[in-house]
N, C-alpha and C positions, 0 to 999 in steps of 0.2 A: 870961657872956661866951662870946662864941663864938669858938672856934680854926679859922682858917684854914690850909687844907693850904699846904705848901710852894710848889705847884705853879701854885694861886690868889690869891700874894701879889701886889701890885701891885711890878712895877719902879721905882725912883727915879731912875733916871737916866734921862735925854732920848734918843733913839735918833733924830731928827732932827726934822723940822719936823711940825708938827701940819698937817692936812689941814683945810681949815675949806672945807663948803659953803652956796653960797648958794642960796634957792630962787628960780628967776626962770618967773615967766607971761607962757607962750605965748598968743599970742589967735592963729591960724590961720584964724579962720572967713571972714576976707576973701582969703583965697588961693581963688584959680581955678587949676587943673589944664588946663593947656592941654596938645590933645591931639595926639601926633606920628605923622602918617600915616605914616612912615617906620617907627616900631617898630611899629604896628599891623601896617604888610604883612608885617616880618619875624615879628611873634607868627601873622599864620595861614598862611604860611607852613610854621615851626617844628609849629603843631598837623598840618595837612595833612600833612607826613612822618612825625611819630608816627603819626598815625592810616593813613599807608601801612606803618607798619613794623608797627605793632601787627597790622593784618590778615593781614599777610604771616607775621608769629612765629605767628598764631592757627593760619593755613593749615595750615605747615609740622606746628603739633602736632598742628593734626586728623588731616592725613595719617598722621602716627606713631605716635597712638593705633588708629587705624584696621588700620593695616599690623598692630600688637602685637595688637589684637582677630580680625584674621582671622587670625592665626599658631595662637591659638588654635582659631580654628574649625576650623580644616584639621584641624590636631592631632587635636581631639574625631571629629570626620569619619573621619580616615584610621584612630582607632583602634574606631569604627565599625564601618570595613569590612573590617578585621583579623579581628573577631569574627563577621561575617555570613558570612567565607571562610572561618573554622574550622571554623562551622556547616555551610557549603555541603557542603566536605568530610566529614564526618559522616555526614550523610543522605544523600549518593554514596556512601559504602562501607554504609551503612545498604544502600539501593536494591540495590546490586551483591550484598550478600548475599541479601536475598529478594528477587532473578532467578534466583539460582543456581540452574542447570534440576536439578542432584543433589536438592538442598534440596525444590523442588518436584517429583521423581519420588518421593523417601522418603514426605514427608507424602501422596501423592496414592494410593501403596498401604497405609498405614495407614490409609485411611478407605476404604479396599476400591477403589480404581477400577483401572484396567489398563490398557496400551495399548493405541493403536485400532487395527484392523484394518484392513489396507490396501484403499484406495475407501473409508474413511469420511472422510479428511481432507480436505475441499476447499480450496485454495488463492486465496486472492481475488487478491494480485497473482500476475500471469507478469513474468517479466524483460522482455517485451515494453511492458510497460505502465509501468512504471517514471516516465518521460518527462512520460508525458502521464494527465490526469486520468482516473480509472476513472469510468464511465458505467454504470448499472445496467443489467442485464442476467437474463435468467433461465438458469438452467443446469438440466438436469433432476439431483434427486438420488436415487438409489436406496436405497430402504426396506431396512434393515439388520436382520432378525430379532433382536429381544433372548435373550440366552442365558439 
């Protein structure tokens, strides 16, 4: 015999009226669906403006992933050309050191050379010519005895 918990015991007394249902068949197949051009206009309608809103919410997000995507670009960009100006500066003081006419008189007599002797330097521009484009020309130059 089996012992049923407390909890599974059937009630005895009535708690009100018993629900009794009946099964009843439906035949539907002779109904006709007659159709109301009045809710049809209002359903395309109703689609027509979703399909305005939806295009319109699409837009809006294209735009705003667009704006967030070049925000980044710029970013990427701008830090770029942070680093191409670092650089720039660099090899500007790079340059500015070997110009430096010291720099280049030290090494120039360590490999034995001298200053030149006055009338060996010729000069291609004159402050005259500045202006306007320099034109070949011949200049006679005087033969310098080597020492």
């Amino acid at each position: 015999m089996q012992r049923v918990s407390p909890s599974h015991q059937r009630k005895s007394c009535w708690l009100g009226t018993p629900e009794i249902y009946f099964r009843k068949s439906i035949d539907n197949s002779r109904l006709v669906k007659v159709e109301d051009p009045r809710r049809a206009r209002e359903m395309r309608q109703f689609v027509i403006v979703l399909g305005v809103l939806f295009f319109l919410v699409m837009g809006y997000g294209w735009q705003h992933f667009r704006a967030i995507e070049y925000g980044y670009k710029i970013e990427s960009l701008r830090s770029q050309r942070d680093v191409q100006a670092g650089l720039n500066q660099e090899l500007r003081l790079e340059e500015a050191s070997l110009r430096d006419p010291g720099r280049i008189d030290a090494m120039a007599r360590k490999m034995g050379l001298q200053s030149p002797d006055p009338g060996q330097v010729v000069h291609m521009d004159t402050p005259g010519d500045l202006g306007m484009p320099v034109m070949a020309r011949v200049t006679p130059v005087s033969v310098v005895s080597a020492r």
